[in-house]
C-alpha positions in Angstrom: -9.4 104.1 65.8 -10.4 101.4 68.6 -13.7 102.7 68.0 -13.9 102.5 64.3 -12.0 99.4 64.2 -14.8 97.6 66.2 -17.6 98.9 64.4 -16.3 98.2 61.3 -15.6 94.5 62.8 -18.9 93.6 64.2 -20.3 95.2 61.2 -19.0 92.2 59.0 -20.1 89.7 61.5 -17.2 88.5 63.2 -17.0 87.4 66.5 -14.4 89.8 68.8 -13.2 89.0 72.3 -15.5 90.7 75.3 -13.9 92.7 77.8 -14.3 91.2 81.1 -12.1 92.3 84.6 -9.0 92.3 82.2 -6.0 92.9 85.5 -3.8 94.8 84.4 0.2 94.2 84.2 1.5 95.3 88.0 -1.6 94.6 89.5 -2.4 91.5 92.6 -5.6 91.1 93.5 -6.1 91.2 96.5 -7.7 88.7 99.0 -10.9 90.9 99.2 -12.8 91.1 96.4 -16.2 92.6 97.7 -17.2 96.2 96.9 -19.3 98.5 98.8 -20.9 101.5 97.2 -23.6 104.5 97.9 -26.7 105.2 96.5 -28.3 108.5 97.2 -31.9 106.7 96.9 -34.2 103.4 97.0 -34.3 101.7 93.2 -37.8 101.8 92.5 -37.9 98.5 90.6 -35.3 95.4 89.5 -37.3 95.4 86.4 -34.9 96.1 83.0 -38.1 97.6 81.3 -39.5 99.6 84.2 -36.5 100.9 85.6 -35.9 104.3 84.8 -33.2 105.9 87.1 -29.1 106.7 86.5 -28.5 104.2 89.9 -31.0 101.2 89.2 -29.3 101.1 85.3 -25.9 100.3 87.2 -27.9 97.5 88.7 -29.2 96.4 85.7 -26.2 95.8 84.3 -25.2 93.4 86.6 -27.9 91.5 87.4 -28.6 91.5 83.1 -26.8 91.7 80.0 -28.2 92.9 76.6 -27.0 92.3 73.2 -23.9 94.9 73.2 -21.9 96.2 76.8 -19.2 98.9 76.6 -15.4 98.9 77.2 -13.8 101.3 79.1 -14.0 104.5 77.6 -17.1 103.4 76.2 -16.3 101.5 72.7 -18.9 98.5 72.1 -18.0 95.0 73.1 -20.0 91.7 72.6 -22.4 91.2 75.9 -24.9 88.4 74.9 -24.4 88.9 71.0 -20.9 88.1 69.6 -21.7 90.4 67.0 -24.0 91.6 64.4 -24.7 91.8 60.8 -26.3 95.1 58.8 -28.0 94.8 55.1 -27.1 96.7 52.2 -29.9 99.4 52.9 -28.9 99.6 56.7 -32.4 98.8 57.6 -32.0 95.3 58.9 -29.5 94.1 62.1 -28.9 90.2 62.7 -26.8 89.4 65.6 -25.9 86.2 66.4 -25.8 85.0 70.3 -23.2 83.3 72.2 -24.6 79.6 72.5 -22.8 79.7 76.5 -25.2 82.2 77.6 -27.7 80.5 80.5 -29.7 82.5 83.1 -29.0 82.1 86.7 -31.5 79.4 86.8 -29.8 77.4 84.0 -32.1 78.0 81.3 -30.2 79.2 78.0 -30.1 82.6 77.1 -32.2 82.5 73.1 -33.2 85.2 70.7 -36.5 84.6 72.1 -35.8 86.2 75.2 -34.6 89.5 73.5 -38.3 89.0 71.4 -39.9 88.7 74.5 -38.5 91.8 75.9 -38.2 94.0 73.6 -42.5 93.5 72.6 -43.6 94.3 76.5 -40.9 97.4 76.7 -43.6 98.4 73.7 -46.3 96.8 74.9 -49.4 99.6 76.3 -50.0 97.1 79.1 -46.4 97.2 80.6 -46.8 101.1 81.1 -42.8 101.5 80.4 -41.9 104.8 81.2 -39.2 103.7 78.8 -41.5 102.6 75.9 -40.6 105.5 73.6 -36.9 104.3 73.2 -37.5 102.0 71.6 -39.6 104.5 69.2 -36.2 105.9 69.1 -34.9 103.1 68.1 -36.8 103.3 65.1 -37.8 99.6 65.3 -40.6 99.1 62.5 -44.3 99.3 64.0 -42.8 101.0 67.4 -44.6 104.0 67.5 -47.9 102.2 66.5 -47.3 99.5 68.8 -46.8 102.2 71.3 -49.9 104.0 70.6 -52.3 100.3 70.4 -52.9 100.8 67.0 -51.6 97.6 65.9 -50.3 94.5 67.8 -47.5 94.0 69.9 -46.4 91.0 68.0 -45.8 93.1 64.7 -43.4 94.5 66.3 -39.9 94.7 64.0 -38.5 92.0 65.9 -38.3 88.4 65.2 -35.8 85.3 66.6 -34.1 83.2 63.5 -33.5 80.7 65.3 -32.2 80.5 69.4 -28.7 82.2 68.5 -30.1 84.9 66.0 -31.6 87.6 66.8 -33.2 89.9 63.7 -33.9 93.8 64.3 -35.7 95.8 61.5 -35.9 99.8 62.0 -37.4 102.1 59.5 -34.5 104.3 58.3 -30.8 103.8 58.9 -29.5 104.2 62.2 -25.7 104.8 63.0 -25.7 104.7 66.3 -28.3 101.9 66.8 -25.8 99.0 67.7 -25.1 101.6 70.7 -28.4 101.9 71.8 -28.6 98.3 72.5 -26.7 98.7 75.6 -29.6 100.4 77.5 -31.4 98.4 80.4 -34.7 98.8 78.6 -33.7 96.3 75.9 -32.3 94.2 78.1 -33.6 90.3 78.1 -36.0 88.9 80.7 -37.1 85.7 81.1 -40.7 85.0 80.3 -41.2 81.8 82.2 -40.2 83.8 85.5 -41.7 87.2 84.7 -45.3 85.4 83.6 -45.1 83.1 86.4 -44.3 85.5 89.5 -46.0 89.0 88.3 -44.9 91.7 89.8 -42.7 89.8 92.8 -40.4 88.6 89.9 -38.1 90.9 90.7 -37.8 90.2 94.4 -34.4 88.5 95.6 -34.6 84.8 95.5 -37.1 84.7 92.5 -35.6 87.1 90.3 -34.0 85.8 87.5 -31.0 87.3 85.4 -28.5 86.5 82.6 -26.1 89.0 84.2 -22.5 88.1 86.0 -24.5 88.4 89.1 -26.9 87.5 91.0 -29.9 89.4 93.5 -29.3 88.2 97.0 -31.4 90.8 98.8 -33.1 93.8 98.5 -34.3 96.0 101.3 -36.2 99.1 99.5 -34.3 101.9 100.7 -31.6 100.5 102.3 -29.3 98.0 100.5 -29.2 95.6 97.5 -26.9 93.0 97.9 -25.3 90.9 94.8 -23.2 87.9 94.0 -21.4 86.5 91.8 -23.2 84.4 89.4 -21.7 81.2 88.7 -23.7 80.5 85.4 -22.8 83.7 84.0 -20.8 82.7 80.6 -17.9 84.7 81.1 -17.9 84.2 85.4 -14.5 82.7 84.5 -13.3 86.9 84.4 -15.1 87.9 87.1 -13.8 88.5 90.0 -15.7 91.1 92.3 -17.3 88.1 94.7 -20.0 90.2 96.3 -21.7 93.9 95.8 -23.6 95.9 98.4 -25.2 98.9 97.6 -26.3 101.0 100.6 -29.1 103.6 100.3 -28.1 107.1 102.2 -30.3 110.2 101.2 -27.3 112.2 103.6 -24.5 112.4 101.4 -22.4 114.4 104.1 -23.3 111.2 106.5 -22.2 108.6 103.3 -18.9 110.8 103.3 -18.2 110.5 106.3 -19.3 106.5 106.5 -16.6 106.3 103.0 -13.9 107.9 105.6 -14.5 105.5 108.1 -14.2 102.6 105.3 -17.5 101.4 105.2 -17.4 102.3 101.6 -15.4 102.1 98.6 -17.3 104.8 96.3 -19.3 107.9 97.0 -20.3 111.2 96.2 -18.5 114.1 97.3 -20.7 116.8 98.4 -21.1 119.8 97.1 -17.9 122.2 97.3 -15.8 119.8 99.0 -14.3 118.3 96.4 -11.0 120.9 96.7 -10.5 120.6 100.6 -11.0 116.2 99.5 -9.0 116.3 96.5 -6.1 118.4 98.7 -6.3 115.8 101.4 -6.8 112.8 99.7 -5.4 113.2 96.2 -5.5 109.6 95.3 -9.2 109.1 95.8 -10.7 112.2 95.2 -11.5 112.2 91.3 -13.5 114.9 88.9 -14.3 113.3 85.4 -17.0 114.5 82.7 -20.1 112.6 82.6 -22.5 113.0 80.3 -25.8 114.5 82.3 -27.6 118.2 82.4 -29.1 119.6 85.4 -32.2 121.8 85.0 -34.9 123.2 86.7 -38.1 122.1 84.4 -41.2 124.2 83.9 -44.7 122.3 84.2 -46.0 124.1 80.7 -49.3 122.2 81.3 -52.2 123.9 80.4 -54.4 122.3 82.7 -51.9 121.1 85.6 -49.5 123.8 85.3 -49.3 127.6 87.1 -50.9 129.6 84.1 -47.9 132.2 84.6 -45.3 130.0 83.2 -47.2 129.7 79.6 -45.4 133.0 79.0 -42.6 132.2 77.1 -41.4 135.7 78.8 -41.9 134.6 82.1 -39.8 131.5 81.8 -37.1 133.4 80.0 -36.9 135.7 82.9 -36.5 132.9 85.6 -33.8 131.1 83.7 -31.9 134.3 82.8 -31.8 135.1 86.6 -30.2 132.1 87.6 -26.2 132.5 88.2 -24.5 129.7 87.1 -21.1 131.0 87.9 -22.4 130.9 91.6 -23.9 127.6 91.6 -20.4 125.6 90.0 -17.9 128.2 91.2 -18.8 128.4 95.2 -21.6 125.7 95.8 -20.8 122.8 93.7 -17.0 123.5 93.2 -16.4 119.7 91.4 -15.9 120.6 87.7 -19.3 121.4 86.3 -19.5 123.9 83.6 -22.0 126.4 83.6 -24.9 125.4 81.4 -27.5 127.3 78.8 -28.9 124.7 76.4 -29.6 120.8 77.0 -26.9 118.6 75.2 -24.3 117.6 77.3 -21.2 120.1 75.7 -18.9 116.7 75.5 -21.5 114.3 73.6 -20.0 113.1 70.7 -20.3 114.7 67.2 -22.7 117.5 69.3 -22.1 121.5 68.0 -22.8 123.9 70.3 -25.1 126.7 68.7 -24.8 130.1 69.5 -27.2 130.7 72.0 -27.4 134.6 72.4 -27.9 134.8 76.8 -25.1 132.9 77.1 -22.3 135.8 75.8 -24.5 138.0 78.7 -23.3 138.8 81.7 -25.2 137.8 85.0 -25.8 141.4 85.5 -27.4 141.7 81.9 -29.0 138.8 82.4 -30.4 139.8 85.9 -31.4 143.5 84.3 -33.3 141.9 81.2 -35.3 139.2 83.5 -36.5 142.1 86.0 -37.8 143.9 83.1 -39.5 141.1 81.2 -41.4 140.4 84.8 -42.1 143.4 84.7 -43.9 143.8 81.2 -45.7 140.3 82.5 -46.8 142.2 85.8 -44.5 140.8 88.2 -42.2 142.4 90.3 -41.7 142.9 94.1 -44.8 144.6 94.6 -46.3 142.1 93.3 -44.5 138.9 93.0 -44.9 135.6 91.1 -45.1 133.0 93.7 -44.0 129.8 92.6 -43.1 126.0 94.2 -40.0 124.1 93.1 -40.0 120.7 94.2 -36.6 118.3 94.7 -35.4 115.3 95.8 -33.8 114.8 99.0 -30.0 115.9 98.4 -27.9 118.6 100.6 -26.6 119.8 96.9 -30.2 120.2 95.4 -31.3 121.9 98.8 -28.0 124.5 98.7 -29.2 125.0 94.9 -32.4 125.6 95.3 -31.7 128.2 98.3 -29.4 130.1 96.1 -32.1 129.9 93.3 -34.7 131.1 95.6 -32.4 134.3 96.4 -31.6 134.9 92.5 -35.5 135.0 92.0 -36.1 136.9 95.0 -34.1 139.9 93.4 -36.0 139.5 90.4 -39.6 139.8 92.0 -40.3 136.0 92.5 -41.2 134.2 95.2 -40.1 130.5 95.2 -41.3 128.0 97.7 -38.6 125.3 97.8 -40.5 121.5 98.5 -38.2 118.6 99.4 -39.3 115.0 99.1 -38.0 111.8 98.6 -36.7 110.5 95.7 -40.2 107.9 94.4 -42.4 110.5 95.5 -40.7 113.4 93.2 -40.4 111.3 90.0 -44.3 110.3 90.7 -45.5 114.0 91.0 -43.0 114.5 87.7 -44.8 111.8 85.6 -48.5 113.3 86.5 -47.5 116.7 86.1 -48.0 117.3 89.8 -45.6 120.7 90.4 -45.0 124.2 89.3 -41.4 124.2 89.1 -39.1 120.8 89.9 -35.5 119.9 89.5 -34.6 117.7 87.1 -31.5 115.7 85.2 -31.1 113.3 82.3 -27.9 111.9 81.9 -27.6 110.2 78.4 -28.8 106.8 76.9 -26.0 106.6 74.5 -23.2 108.8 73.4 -25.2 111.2 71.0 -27.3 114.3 71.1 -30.4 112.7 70.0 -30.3 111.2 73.3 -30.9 114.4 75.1 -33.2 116.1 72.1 -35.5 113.9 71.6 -36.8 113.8 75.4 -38.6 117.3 74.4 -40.1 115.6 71.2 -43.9 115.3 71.9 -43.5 111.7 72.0 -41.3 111.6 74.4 -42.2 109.3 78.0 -40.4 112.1 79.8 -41.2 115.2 78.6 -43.0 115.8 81.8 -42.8 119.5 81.3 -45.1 118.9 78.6 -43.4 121.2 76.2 -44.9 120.8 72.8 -43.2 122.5 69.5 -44.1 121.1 65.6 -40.9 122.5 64.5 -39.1 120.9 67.3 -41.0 117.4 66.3 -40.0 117.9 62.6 -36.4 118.9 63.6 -36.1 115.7 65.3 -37.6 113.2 63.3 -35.6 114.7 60.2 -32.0 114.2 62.4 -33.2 110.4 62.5 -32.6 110.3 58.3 -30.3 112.8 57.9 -26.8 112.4 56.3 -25.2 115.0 58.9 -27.9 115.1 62.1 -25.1 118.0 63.8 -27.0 121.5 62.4 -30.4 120.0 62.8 -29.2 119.4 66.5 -28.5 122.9 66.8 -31.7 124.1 65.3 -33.1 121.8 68.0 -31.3 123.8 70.7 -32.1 127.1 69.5 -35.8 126.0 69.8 -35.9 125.0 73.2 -33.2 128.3 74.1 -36.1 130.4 72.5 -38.9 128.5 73.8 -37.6 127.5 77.4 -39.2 124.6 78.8 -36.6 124.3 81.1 -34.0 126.6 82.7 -30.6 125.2 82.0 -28.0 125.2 85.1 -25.1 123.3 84.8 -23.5 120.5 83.2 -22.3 117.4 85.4 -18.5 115.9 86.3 -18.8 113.1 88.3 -17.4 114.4 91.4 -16.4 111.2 93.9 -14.2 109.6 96.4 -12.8 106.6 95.1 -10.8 103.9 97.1 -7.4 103.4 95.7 -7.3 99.8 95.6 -10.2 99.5 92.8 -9.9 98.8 89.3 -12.1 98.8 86.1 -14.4 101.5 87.0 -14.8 102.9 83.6 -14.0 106.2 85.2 -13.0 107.2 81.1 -16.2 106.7 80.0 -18.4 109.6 79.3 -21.4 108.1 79.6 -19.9 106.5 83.1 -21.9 103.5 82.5 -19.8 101.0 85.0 -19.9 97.2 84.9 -19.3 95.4 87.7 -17.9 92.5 86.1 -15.2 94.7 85.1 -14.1 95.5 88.5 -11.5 94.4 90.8 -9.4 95.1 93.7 -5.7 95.2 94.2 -3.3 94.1 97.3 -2.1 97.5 98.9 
């Protein structure tokens, strides 16, 4: 109803009250109001439309604030727009801008800026990983924009005037106003970004429209931010200053969190029931909406010429056991997983995908023998490389992995590497085999879907279907998009880009004494401006 309610609100276009660090009734802050958090690897870049990582987007929303942010348990609330307008066909928002909006430099926050942003996250010459959102998006001339058939400036974006801010997309969109909330469409400030290049982003020149501020950044090893006075609602801030500290160890970050040098951090894999036993108050399992899988390079050119049999990559999936990899290694929550879609994404139906109702030992017993009918087997196995970024829970997984293939006639070569130089091998379709996740953009199955859509910036399997492609861009008109999702996952279940493994919780030690960590929030996007601590 709080959802609805708001929709139906900012659809008329009246203003609503934002959520800011709301203390609840009980509660007294406490004296310190700095937080200290891990990250399990370096933020590539500070850059709202380069960015591409689950970690940097937490940054992102601090240090910037697009048109929409989200409560909670992840209904909308005003960020920079106070709220929007739709036209009678549903083809045309307006939202109007707060006129107390300034960037940390003092410089007002206009539609201009979200003009500005929006035509380099489509612009060729940015390169944005990201660019296909806002194909998603459906804004009008995207996907030729995209592709340099026609200019970035007739792009379906225009600035009314300072506080009004005009978005045109090709077909209705339901769940547009929610994509808004994504770091990609995020404002940057033109005068800055044109004047500093790529350093623009560096602490002490970067400049944001978020509630805080970049104070430093040492790649790999912290980011540090404060509070930023200018923000327009710093009034209902109260977390004074952030540090985020970069630790590829998570068991060393546990144990740092346990010696109080941090207020948040991953539990490692299958100790969250000896943590949650010890320290019931701070040990926390909630669903978050990501999908772990182990993606196949399908390349024709790049790729291990083995793995274009649709047989071959059925085989390696069904020999995976999930109930291994959740119920002794991970032990946090996660549900076994054997199609894409995040279970818990809203509106999603889960089709009926037929390995699923197998047992492992079916499962084992029909992969040996479609290996077999390929040639493989342990006289002579298929030798294969999966690479993953540095993380004791990826390294336990790929271990067992490597012993489920092993009894299937495969030989798998686990690589480890760091976090920039995995996602780098990823985009150029440097690998055989490499672990993957994608935790949602918004709460809705397109979100996952459409990242196997030929158009896709991160389809990096290179996985190409024309039924999946129609599938998809018929969802995008569609009254009811739910059984076209399903068709969707059938396609890839038959196809197999990707073997499926399991479906996330977020699985963390929490310090008691915070607040307004949108912990009930699928998506577990957090805002920092939301946060706060109490006295003990």
């Amino acid at each position: 109803m709080k959802k609805l309610l708001i929709s139906t609100i900012l659809s008329l276009g009246i203003a609503i009250p934002s959520v800011a660090a709301v203390v609840e009734p009980g509660d007294t802050l406490a004296s310190n109001q700095n937080y200290t958090y891990w990250l399990l690897d370096a933020i590539k870049s500070m850059d709202p439309q380069i960015n591409t990582d689950v970690e940097g987007s937490g940054i992102m929303r601090s240090l910037f604030e697009g048109l929409m942010n989200e409560d909670q348990v992840g209904a909308l609330v005003p960020g920079v727009a106070t709220g929007y307008e739709l036209s009678d066909d549903k083809t045309t928002y307006t939202f109007k801008l707060r006129d107390n909006a300034k960037w940390s430099n003092g410089d007002p926050v206009t539609a201009n800026d979200f003009v500005y942003a929006w035509k380099r996250l489509a612009d060729p010459a940015t390169a944005s990983e990201y660019a296909w959102y806002i194909e998603l998006m459906q804004v009008v001339n995207a996907t030729e924009v995209i592709a340099g058939e026609k200019p970035v400036d007739e792009l379906g974006v225009r600035a009314v005037d300072d506080q009004t801010f005009e978005v045109k997309i090709t077909a209705p969109l339901p769940y547009f106003p929610s994509m808004t909330t994504h770091a990609s469409v995020f404002p940057v400030n033109q005068t800055v970004v044109e004047a500093n290049g790529d350093k623009w982003t560096e602490a002490g020149t970067l400049v944001g429209n978020g509630a805080y501020v970049l104070k430093e950044h040492i790649l790999g090893e912290k980011v540090v931010m404060e509070r930023n006075p200018l923000y327009w609602d710093d009034a209902n801030t109260i977390i004074q200053t952030a540090t985020a500290l970069t630790i590829n160890d998570n068991d060393a970050a546990l144990t740092r969190y346990l010696a109080g040098e941090l207020d948040r951090v991953q539990i490692p894999a299958g100790q969250y029931p000896r943590l949650k036993e010890e320290y019931p108050n701070e040990a926390i399992s909630v669903p978050q909406s990501c999908s772990y899988i182990y993606m196949f390079n399908l390349d024709k050119e790049k790729g291990p010429a083995a793995l274009q049999d649709v047989n071959v990559r059925r085989a390696l999936s069904y020999a995976v056991d999930r109930g291994i990899i959740v119920n002794n290694i991970l032990q946090g929550g996660q549900s076994e997983s054997y199609n894409w879609t995040h279970h818990a994404t809203a509106g999603f139906e889960m089709p009926e995908i037929d390995y699923a109702s197998w047992s492992q030992e079916e499962r084992t017993a029909k992969a040996k023998e479609l290996l077999a009918a390929a040639g493989y087997g342990p006289d002579n196995p298929l030798k294969l490389t999966l690479n993953y970024n540095t993380s004791e829970s990826h390294k336990k997984i790929a271990i067992a992995v490597q012993q489920f293939w092993k009894g299937v006639g495969v030989e798998m070569t686990p690589n480890n590497m760091e976090w920039k130089v995995h996602t780098d091998k990823m985009q150029n379709q440097d690998f055989e085999v490499a672990r993957y996740a994608w935790c949602g953009d918004y709460n809705e199955a397109s979100t996952y879907l459409d990242l196997f859509t030929s158009y896709s910036g991160h389809n990096n399997g290179k996985f190409f279907n024309d039924r999946f492609d129609e599938v998809m861009k018929e969802s995008k008109t569609a009254e009811n998009p739910a059984p076209l999702y399903k068709e969707a996952e059938q396609i890839l279940a038959e196809n197999m880009p990707f073997a499926p493994i399991y479906q996330y919780t977020k699985v963390e030690m929490v310090k008691p004494d915070m607040r307004g960590m949108s912990l009930n929030n699928l998506m577990q996007n957090w805002y920092l401006k939301d946060m706060y601590r109490v006295a003990n």
